[in-house]
Backbone of each chain as ProteinMPNN parsed JSONL, in Angstrom:
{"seq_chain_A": "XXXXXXXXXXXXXXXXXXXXXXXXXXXXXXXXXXXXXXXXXXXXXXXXXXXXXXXXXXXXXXXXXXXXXXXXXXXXXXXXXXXXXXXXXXXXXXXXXXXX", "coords_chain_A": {"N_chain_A": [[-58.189, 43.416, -151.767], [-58.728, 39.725, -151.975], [-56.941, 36.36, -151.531], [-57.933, 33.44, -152.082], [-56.757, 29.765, -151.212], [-57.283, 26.438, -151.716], [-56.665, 23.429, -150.754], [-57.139, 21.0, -151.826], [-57.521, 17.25, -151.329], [-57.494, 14.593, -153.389], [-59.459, 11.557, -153.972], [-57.899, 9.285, -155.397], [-58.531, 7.688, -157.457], [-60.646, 8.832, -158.294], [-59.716, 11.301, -159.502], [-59.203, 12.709, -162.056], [-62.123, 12.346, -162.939], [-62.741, 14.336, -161.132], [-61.38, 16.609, -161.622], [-62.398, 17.425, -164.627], [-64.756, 17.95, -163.769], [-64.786, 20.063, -162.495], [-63.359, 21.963, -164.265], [-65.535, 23.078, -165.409], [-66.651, 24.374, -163.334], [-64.849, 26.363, -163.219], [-64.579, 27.871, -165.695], [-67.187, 28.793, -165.651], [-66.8, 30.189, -163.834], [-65.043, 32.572, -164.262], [-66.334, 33.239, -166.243], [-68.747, 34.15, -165.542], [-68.661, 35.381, -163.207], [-68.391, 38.38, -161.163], [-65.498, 40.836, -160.469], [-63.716, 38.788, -159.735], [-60.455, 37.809, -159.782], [-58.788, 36.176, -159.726], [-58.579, 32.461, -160.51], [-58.013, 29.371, -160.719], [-57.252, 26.11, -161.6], [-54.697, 23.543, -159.796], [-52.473, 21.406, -159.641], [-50.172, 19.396, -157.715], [-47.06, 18.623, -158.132], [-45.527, 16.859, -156.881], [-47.065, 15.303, -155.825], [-50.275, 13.714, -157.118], [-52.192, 13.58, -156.093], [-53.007, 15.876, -154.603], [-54.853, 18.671, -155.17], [-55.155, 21.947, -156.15], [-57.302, 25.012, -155.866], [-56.651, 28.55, -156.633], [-57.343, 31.714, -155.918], [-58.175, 34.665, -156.309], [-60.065, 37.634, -155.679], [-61.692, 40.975, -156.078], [-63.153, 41.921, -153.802], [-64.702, 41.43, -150.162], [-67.787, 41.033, -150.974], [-67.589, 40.648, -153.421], [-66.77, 37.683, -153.586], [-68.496, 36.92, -151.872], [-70.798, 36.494, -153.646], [-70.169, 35.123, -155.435], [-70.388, 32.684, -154.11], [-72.867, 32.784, -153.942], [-73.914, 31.841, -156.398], [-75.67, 30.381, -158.878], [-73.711, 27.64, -160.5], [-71.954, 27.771, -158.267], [-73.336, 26.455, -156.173], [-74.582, 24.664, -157.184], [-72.297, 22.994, -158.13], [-70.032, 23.125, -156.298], [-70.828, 21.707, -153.347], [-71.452, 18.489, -154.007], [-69.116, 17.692, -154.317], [-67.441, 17.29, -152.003], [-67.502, 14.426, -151.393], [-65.682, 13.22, -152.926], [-63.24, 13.69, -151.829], [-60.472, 12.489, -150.116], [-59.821, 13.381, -147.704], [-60.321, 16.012, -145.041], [-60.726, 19.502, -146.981], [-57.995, 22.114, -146.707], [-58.844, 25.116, -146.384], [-57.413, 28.579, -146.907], [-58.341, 31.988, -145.922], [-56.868, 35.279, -147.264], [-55.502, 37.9, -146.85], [-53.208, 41.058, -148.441], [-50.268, 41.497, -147.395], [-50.425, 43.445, -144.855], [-52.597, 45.36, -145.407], [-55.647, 46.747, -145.336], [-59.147, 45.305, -144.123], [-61.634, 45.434, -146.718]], "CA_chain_A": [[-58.083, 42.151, -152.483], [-58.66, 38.804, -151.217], [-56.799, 35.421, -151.931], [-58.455, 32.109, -151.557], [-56.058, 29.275, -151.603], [-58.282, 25.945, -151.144], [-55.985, 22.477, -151.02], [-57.951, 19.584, -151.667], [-56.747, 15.803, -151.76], [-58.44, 13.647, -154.227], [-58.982, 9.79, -154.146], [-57.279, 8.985, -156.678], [-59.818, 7.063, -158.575], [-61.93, 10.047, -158.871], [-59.067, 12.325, -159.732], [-59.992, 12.619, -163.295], [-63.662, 12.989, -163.074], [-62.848, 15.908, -160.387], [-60.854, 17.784, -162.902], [-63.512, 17.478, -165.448], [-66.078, 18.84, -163.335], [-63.775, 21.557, -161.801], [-62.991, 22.777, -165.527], [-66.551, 23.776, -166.087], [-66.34, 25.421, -162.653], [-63.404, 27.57, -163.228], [-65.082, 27.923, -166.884], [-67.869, 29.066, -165.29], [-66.472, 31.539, -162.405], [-64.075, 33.237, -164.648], [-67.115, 34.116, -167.188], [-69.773, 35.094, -164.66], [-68.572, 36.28, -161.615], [-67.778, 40.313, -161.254], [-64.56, 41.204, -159.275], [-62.603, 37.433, -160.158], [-59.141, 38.374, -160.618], [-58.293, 34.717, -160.346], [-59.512, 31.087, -160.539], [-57.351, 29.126, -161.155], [-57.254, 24.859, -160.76], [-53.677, 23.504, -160.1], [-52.094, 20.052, -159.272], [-49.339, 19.409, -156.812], [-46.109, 18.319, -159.05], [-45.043, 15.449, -156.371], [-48.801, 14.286, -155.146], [-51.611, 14.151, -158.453], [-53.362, 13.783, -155.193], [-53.553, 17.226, -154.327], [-55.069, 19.945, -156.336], [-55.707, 23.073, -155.162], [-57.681, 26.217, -156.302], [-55.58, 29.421, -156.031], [-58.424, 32.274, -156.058], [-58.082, 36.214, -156.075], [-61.059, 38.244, -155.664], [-61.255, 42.399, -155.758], [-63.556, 42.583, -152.305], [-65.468, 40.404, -149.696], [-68.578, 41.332, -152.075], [-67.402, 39.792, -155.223], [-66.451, 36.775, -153.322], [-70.052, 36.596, -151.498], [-71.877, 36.52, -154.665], [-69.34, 33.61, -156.575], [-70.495, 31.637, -153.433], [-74.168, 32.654, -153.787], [-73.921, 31.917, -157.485], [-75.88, 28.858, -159.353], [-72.827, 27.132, -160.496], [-71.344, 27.32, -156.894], [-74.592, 25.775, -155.428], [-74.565, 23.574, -157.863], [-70.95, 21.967, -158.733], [-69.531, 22.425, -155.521], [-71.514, 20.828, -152.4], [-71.449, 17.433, -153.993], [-67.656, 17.168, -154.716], [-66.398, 16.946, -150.922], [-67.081, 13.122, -151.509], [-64.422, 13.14, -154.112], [-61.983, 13.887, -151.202], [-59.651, 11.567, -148.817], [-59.636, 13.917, -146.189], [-61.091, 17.543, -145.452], [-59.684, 20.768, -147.675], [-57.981, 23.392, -146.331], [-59.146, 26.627, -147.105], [-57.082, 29.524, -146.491], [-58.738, 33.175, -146.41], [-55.553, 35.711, -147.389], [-55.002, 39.404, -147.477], [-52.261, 40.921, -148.321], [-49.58, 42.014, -145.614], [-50.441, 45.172, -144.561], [-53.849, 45.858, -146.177], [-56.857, 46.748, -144.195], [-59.88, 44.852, -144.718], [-62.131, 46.016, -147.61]], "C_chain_A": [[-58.087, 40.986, -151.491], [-58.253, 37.708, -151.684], [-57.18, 34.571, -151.06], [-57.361, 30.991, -151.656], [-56.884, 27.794, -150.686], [-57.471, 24.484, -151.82], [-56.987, 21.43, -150.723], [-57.139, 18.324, -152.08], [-57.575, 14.803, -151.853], [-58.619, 12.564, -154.174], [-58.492, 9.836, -155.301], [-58.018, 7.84, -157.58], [-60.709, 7.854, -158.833], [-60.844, 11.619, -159.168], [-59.315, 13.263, -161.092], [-61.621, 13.174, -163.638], [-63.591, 14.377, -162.244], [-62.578, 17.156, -161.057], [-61.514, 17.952, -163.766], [-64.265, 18.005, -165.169], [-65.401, 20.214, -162.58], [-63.557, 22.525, -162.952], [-64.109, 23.266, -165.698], [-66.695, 24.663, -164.923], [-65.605, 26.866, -162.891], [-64.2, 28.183, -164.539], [-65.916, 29.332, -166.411], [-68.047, 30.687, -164.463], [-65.778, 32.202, -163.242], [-65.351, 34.159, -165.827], [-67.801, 34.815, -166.614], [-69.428, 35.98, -163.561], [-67.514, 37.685, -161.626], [-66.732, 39.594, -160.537], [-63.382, 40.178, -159.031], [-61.444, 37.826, -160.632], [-58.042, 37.134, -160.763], [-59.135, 33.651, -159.96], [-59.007, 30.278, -161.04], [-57.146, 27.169, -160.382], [-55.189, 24.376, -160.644], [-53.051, 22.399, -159.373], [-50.462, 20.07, -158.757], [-48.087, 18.562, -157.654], [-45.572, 17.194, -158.468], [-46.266, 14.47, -156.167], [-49.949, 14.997, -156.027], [-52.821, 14.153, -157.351], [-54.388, 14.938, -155.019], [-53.439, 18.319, -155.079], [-55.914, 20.895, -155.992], [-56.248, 24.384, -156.081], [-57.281, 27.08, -156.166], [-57.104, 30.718, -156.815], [-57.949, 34.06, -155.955], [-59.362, 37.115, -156.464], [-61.052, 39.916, -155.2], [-61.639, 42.731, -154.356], [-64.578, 41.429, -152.042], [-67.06, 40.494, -150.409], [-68.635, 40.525, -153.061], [-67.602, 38.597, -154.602], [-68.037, 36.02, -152.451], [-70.695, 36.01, -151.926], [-71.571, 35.505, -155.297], [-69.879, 32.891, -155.492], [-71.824, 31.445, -153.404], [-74.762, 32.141, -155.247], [-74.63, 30.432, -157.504], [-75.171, 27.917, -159.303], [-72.192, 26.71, -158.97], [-71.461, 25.982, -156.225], [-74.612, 24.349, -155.833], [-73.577, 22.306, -157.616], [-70.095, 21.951, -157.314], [-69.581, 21.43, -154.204], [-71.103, 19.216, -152.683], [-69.707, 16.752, -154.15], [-66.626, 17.267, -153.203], [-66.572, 15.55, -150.702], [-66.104, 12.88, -152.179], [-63.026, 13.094, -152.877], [-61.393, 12.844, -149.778], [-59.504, 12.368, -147.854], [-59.939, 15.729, -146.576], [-60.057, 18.336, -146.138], [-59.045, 21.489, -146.699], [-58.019, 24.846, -147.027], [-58.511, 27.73, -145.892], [-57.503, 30.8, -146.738], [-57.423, 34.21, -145.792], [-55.856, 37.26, -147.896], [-53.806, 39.677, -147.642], [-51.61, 41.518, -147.156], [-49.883, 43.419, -145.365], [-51.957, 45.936, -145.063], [-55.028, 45.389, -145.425], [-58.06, 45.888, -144.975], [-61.153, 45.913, -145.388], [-63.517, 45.358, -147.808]], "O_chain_A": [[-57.588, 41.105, -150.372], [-59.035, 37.432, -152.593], [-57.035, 34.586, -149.838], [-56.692, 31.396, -152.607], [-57.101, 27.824, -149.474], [-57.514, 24.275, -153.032], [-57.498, 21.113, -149.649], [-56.279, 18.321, -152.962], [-58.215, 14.219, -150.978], [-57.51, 12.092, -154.422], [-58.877, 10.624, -156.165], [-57.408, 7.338, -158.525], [-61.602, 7.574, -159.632], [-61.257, 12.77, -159.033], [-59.595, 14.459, -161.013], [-62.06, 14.083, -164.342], [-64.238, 15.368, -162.58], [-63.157, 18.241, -161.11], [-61.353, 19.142, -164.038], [-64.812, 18.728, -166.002], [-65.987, 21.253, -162.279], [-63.555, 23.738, -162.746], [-63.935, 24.291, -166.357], [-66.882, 25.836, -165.246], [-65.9, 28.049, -162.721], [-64.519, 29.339, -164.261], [-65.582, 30.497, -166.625], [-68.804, 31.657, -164.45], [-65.917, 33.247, -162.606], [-65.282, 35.348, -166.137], [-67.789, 36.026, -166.835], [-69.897, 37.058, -163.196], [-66.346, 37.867, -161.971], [-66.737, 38.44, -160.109], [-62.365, 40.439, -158.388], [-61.324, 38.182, -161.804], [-57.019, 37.018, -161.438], [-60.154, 33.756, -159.277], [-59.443, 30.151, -162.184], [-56.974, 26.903, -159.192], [-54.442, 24.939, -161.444], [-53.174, 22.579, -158.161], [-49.622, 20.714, -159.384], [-48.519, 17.415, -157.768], [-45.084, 16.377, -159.249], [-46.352, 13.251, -156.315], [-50.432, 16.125, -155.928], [-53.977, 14.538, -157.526], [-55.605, 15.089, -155.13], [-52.433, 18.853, -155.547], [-57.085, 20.797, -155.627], [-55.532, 24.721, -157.024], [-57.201, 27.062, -154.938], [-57.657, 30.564, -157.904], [-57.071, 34.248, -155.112], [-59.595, 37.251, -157.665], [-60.513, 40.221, -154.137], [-60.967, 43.492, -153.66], [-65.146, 40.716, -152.869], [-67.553, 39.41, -150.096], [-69.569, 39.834, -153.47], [-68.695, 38.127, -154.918], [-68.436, 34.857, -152.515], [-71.315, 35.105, -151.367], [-72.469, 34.832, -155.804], [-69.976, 31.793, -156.039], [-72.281, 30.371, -153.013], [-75.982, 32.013, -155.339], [-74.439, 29.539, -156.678], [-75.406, 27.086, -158.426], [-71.997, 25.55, -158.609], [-70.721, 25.058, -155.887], [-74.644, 23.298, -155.195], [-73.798, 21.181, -157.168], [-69.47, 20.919, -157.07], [-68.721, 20.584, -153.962], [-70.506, 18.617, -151.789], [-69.335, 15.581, -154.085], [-65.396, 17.307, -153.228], [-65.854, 15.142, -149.79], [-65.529, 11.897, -151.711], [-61.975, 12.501, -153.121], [-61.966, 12.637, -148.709], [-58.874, 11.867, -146.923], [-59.867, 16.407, -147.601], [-58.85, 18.108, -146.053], [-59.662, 21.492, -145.634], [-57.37, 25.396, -147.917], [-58.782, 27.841, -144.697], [-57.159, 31.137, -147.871], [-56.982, 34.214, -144.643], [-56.296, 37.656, -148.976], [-53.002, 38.866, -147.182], [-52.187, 41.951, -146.158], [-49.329, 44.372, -145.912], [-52.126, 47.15, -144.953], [-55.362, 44.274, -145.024], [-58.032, 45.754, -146.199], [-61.567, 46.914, -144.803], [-64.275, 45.767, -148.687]]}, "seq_chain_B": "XXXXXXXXXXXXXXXXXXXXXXXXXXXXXXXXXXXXXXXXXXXXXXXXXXXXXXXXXXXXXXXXXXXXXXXXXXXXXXXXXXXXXXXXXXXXXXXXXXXX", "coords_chain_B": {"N_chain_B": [[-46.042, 27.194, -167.013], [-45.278, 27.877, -163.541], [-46.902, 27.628, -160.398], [-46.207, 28.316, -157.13], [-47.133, 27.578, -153.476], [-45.504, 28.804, -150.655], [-46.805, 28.015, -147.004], [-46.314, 29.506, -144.034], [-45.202, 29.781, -140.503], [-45.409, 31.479, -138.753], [-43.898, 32.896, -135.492], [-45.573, 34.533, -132.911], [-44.053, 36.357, -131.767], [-42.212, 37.642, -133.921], [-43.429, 38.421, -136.113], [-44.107, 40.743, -137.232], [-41.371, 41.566, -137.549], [-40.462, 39.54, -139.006], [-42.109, 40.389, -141.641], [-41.399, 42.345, -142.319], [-38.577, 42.068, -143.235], [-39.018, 40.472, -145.046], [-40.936, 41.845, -146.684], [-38.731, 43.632, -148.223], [-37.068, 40.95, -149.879], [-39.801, 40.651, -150.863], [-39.74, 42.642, -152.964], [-37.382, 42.818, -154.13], [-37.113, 40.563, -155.716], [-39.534, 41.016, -157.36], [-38.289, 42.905, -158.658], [-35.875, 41.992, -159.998], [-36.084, 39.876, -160.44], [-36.199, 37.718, -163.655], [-39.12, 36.117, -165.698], [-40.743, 36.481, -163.688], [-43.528, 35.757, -162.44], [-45.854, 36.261, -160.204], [-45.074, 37.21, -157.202], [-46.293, 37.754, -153.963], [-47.062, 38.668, -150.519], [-48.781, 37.116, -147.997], [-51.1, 37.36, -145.798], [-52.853, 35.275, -143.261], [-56.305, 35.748, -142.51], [-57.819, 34.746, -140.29], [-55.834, 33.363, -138.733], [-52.924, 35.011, -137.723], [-50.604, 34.919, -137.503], [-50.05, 32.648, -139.467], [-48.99, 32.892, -142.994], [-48.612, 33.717, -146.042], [-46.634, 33.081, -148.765], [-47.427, 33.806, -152.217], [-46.15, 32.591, -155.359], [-45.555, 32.77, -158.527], [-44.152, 31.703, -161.452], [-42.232, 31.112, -164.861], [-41.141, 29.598, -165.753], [-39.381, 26.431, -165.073], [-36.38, 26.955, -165.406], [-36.945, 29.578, -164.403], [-37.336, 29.946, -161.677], [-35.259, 28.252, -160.961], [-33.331, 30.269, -161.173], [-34.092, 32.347, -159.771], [-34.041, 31.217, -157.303], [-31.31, 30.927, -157.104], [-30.067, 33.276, -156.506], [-28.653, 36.116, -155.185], [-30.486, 37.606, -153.604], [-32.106, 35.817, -152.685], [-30.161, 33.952, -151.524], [-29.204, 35.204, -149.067], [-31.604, 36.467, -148.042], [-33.707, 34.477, -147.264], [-32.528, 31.998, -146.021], [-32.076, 32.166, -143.115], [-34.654, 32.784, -142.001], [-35.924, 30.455, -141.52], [-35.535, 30.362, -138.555], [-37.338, 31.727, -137.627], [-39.589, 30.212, -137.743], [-42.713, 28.73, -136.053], [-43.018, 26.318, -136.512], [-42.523, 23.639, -139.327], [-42.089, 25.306, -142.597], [-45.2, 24.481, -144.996], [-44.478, 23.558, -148.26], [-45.58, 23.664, -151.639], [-45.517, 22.758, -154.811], [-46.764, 23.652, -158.098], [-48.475, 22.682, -161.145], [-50.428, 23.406, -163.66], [-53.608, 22.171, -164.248], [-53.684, 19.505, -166.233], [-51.267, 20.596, -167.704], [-48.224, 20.181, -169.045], [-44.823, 19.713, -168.054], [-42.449, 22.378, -168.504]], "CA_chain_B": [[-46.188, 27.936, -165.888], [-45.139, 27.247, -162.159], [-47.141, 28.165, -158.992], [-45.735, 28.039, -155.282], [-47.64, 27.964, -152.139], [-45.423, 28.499, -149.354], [-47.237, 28.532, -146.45], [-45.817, 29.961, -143.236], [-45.986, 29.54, -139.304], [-44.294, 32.585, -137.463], [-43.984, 32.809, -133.891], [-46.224, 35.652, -132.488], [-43.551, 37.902, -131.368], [-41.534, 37.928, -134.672], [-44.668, 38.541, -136.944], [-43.47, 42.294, -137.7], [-39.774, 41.882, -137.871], [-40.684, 39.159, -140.657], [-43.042, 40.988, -142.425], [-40.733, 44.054, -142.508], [-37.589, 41.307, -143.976], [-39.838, 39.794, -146.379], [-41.135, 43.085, -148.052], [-37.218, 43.839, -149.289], [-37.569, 40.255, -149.875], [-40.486, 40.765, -152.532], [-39.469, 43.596, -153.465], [-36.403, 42.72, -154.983], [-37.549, 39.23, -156.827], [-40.05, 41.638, -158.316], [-37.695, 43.749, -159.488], [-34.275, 41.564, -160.535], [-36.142, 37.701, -161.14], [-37.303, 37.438, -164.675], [-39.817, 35.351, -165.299], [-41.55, 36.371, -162.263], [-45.383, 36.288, -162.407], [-46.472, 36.903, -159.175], [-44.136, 37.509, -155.988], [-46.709, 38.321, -153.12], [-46.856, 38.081, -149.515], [-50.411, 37.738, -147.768], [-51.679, 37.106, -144.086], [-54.546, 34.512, -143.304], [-57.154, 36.398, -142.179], [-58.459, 34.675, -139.19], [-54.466, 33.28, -138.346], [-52.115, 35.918, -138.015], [-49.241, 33.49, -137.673], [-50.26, 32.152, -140.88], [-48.437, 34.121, -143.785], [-47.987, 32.7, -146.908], [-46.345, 33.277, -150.418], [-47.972, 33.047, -153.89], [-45.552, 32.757, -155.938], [-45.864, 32.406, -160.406], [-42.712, 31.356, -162.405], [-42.844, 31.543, -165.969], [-40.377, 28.407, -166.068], [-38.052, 25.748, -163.735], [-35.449, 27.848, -165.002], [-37.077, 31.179, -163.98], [-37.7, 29.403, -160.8], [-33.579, 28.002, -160.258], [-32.475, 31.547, -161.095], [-34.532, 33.127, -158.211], [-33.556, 30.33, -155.91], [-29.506, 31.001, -157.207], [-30.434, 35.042, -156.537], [-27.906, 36.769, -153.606], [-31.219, 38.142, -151.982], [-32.547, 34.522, -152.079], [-29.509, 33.485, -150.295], [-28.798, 36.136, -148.39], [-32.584, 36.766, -146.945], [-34.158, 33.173, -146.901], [-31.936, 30.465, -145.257], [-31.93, 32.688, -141.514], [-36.024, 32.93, -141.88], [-36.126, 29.381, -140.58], [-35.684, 30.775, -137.128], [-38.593, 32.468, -137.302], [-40.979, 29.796, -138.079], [-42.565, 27.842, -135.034], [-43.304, 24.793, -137.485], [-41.706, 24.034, -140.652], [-43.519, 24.967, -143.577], [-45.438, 23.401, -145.879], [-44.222, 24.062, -149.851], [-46.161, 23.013, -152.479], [-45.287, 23.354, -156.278], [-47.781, 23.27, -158.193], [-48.965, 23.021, -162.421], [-51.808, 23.795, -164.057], [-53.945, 21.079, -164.692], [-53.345, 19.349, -167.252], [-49.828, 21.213, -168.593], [-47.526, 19.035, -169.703], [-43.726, 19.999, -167.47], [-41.553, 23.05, -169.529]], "C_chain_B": [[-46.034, 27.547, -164.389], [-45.81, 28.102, -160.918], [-46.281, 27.699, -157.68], [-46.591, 28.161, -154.236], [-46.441, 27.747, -150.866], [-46.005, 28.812, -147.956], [-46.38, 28.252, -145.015], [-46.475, 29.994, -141.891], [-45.18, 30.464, -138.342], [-44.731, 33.14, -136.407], [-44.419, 34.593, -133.897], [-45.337, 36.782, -132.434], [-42.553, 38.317, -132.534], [-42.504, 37.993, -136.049], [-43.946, 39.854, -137.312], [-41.985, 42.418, -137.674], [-39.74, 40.607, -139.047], [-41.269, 40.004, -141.746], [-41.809, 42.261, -143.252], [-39.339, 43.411, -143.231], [-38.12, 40.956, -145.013], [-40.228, 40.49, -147.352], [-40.097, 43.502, -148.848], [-37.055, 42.234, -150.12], [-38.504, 40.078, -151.693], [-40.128, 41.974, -153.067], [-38.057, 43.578, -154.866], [-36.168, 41.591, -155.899], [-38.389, 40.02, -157.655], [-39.195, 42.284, -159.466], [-36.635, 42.741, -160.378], [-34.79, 40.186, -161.271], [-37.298, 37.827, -162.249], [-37.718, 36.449, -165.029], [-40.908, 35.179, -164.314], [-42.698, 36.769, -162.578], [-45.766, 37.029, -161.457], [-45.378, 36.252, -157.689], [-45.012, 38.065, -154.621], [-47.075, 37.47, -151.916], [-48.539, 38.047, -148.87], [-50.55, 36.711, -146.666], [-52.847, 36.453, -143.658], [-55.33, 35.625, -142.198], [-58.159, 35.751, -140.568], [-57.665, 34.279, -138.395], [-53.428, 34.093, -138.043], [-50.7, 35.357, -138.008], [-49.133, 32.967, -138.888], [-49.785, 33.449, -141.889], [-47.748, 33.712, -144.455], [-47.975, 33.441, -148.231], [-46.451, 33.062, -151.387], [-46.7, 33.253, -154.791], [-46.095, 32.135, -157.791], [-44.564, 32.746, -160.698], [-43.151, 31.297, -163.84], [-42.539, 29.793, -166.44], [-39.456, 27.846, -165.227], [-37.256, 26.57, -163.834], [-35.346, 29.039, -164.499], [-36.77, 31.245, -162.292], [-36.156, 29.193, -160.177], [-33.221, 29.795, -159.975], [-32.703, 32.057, -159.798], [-34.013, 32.322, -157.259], [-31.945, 30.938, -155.92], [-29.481, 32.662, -156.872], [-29.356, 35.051, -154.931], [-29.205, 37.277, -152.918], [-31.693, 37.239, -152.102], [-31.537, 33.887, -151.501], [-29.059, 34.022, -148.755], [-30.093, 36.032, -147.678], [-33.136, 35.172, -146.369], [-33.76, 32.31, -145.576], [-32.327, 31.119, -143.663], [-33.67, 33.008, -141.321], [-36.404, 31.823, -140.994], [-36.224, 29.621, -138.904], [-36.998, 31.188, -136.476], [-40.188, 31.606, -137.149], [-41.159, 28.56, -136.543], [-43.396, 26.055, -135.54], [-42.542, 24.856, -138.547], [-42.555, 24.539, -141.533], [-43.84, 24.341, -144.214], [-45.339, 24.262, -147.49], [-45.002, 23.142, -150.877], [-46.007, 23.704, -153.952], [-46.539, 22.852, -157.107], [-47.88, 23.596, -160.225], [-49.984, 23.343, -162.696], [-52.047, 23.068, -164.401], [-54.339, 20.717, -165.628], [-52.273, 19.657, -168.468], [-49.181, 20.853, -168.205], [-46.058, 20.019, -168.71], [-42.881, 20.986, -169.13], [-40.385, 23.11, -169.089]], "O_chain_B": [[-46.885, 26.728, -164.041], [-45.28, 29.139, -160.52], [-45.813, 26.568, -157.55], [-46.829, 29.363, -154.117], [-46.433, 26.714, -150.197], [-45.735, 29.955, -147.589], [-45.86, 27.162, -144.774], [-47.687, 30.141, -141.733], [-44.48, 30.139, -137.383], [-45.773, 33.789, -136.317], [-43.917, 35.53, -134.518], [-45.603, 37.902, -132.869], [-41.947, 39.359, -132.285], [-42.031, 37.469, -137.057], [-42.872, 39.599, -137.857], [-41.491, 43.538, -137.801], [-38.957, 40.758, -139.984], [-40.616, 40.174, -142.776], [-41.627, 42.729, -144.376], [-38.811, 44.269, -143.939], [-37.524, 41.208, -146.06], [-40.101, 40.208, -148.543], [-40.302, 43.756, -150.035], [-36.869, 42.462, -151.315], [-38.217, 39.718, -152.834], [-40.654, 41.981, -154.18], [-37.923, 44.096, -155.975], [-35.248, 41.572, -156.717], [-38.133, 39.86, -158.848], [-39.32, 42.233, -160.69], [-36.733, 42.867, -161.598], [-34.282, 39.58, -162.215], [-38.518, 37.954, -162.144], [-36.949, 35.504, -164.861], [-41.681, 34.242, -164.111], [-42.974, 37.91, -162.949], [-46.023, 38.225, -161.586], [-45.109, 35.088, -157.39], [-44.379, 38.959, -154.059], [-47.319, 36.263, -151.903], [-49.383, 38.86, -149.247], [-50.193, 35.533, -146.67], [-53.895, 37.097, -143.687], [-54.79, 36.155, -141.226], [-59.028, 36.406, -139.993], [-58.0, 34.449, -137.223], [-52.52, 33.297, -138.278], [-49.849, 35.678, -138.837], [-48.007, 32.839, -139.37], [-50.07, 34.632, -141.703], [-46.609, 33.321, -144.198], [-48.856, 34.151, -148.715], [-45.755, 32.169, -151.871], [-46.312, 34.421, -154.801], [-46.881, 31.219, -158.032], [-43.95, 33.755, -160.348], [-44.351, 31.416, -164.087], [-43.237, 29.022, -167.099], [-38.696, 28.592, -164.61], [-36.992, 27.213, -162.818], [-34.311, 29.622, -164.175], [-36.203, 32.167, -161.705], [-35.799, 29.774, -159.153], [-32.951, 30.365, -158.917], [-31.868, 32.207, -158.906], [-33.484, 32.875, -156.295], [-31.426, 31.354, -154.885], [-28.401, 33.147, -157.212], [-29.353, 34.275, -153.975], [-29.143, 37.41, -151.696], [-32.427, 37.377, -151.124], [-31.971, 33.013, -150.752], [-28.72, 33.436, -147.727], [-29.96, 35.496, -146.577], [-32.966, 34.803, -145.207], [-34.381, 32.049, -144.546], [-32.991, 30.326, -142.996], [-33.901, 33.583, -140.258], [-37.037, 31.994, -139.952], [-37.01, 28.998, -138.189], [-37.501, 31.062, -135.36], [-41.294, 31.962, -136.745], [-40.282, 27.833, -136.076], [-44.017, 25.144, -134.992], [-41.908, 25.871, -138.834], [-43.757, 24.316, -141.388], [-43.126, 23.36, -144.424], [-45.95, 25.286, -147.793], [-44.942, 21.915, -150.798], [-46.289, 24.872, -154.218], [-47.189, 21.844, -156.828], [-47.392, 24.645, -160.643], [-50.681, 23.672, -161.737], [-51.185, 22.556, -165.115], [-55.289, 21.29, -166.161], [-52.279, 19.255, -169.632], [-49.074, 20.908, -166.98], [-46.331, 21.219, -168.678], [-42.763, 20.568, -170.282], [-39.495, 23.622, -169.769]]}, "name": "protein", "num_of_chains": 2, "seq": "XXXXXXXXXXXXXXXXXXXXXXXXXXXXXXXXXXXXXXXXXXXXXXXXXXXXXXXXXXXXXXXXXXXXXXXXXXXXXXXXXXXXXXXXXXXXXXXXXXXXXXXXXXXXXXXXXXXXXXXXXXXXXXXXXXXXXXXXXXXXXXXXXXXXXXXXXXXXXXXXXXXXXXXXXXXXXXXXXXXXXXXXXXXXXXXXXXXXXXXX"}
């Protein structure tokens, strides 16, 4: 298994439209893509700034293919203007578990 | 529903004497804290220092209880030692759901 955990921080004048276009994402990844065991959008309870994707995928495979996917290609490239400063993306196994 | 990211910065040579505290740790929020979605520990993959906790609550109060828990007082507070930064915690909703 692999978790993605991908903190982005929004201008806040485009916070709104991000979430809008993120919902058809998630929409999107949760219908098409094999091996998705999460996808999930989720907003930071002190800062509406930051809203982060929390991701779980069965194998580096599944997770390949959601990135080689239309939708991906599509909806995500253009939305790192949306952001006040770069994401961090964390790639997460769990403790003890060989890679798969 | 409540997510957690805590993410974690532990000093090289105490990487396996955390790991090995932390599994009793999840082990026993799994078992005793109801409410508990998801309790898991997981290792960045290109960081090994990095080693951070997803956590899912059902509710704030699922959320106090575990905090008020004897193995959340008991294991937690003496972890601080271990970390060679503080961490960074982030609570987090689902976007667009309203506080329960």
């Amino acid at each position: 298994m692999i978790r993605i955990i991908v903190k982005q921080f929004v201008k806040p004048d485009l916070i709104d439209r991000y979430i809008e276009i993120m919902k058809e994402m998630v929409a999107k990844t949760r219908e098409l893509d094999e091996g998705c065991i999460e996808y999930g959008l989720f907003q930071d309870s002190k800062d509406p700034q930051i809203i982060t994707l929390i991701e779980g995928w069965e194998s580096q495979h599944a997770l390949d293919k959601h990135m080689d996917s239309t939708h991906f290609k599509e909806i995500i490239p253009p939305l790192s203007t949306f952001f006040e400063k770069p994401e961090e993306v964390n790639i997460y196994r769990p403790v003890g578990e060989k890679r798969k």
